[in-house]
N, C-alpha and C positions, 0 to 999 in steps of 0.2 A: 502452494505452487506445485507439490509434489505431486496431487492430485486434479486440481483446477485444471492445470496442465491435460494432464491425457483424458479428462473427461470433455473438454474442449474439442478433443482429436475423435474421441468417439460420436457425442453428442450435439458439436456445432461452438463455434466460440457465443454467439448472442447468449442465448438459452441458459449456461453458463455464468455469464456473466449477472444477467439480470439475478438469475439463482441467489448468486453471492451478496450480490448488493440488497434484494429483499432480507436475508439472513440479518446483514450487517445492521440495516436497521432495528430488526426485530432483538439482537441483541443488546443494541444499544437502549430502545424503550425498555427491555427489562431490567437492565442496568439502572434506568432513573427509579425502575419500583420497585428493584430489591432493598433488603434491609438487613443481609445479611453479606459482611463483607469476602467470605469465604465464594460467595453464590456472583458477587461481583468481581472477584477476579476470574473465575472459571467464566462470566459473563466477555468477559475484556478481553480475553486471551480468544474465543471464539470471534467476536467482533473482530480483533486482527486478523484470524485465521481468512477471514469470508473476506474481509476488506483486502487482504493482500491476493488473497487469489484472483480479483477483479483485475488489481492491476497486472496481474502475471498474463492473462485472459488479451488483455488491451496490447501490451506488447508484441505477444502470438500474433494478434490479428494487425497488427502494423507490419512483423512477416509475411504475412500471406500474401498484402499489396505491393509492397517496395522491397528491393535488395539492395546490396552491396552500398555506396557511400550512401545514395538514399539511406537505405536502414540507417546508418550510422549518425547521421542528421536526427530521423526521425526520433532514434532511443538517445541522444544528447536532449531535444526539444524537450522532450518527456521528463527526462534527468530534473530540469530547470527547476520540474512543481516536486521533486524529494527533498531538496532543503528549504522548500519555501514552508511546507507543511511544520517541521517542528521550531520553525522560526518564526510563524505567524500564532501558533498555537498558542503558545503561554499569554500575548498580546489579545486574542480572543476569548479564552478561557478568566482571562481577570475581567474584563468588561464584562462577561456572561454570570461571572460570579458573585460582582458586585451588585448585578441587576435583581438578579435570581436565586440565586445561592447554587451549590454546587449541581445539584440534582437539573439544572439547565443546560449543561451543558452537553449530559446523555441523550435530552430531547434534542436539543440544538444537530445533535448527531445524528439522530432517527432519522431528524426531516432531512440533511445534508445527502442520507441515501438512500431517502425516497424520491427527490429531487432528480439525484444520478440514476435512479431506475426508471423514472418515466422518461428523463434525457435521452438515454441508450437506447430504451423499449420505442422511441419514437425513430432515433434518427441516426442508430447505431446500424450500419447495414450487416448483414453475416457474411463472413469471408471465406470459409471454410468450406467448398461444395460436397454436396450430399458424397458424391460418387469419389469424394477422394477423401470420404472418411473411414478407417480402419472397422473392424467389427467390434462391438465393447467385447470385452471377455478378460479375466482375468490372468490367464496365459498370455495374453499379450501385453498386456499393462508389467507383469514381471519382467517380461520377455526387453521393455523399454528398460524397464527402471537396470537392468543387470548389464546395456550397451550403454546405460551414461555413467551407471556408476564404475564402472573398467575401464571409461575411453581418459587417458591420463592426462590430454592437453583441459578437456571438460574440467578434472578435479584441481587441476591449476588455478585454472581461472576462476572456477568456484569458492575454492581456499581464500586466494586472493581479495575476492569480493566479498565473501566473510568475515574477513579480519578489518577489513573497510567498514565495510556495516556498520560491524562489532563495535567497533572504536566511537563510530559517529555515535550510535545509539546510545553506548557508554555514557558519552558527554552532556547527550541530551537531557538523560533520565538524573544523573549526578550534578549536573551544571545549578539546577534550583537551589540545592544545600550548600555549594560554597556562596554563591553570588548573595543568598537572600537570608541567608541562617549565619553565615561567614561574615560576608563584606557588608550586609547590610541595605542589600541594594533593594528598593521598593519592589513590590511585586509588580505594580503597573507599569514598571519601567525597564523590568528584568527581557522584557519579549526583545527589548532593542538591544541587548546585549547579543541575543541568540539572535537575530538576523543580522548583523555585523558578525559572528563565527561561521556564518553559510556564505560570505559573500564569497569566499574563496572558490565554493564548489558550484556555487549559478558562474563564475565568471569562466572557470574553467570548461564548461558547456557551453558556454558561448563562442569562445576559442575552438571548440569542437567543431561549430555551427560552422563558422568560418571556413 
């Protein structure tokens, strides 16, 4: 985000985006053909890197069209598919493994964003016009990063949405060792536990919605 971000502002949000989501896949395939587990988390940690900047990308450009409650709607709408993802994912990931074994589910990924790159590259418009884009250069990319990192209500909110994250993420990556190492619970039936602990945060964006 740190970057996706102002490269969006110099370069266009599409162009960007599409960028990220080729990446994403391209790290994912090499992930199903690595063989070394060192080369696959450096694989994984980039695949998040490129996949999150996409979405960072998509936001930007839901600014660019709508303001004030609009926006507020909009980024609730959006909210809805961040708990659906690691709620559906273990539910997926066991069907995909039992199919195929694990190495399926990297490809299973590849095509998921190559899918979302012809999606976008087809019917993603650009929102960002040429003439209200900044000049690229590296004096102005600091020159952003030093008014968001000193403006105080920004690192509030920031904070705040890190420790949210933080916590969710927490439970996500933790949650398989108690429920399935601990309590026993089946693997194929583990994914229903994790979307009964998301229902809190889709219901709560729907209340946004509202």
């Amino acid at each position: 985000g740190l970057f996706s971000g102002p490269c969006s502002d110099f370069w266009g949000r599409k162009p960007v985006l599409l960028v990220c989501y080729l990446a994403a896949a391209l790290m994912s395939a090499l992930s199903a053909l690595t063989t070394s587990i060192g080369t696959l988390m450096l694989l994984q940690c980039l695949q998040t890197m490129f996949g999150g900047a996409g979405s960072i990308v998509v936001m930007t450009s839901t600014h660019d069209r709508v303001s004030g409650r609009d926006l507020a709607k909009a980024i609730s709408a959006m909210g809805l598919m961040i708990p659906l993802a690691p709620a559906t994912a273990p539910l997926i990931t066991a069907a995909l493994t039992a199919f195929g074994g694990p190495k399926i589910v990297f490809w299973f990924l590849a095509v998921t964003w190559i899918v979302l790159f012809v999606t976008f590259a087809w019917l993603f418009p650009e929102t960002h016009a040429k003439d209200k884009r900044p000049p690229a250069s590296l004096s102005s990319l600091l020159h952003g990063y030093k008014t968001v990192f000193t403006h105080k209500d920004f690192l509030r909110y920031a904070a705040s949405i890190a420790l949210i994250a933080g916590g969710m993420q927490t439970y996500y990556v933790t949650s398989a060792f108690v429920f399935m190492d601990e309590w026993g619970v089946p693997r194929s039936t583990f994914g229903f536990f994790q979307l009964a602990s998301c229902s809190g945060i889709i219901f709560g964006n729907l209340l946004v919605n509202r």
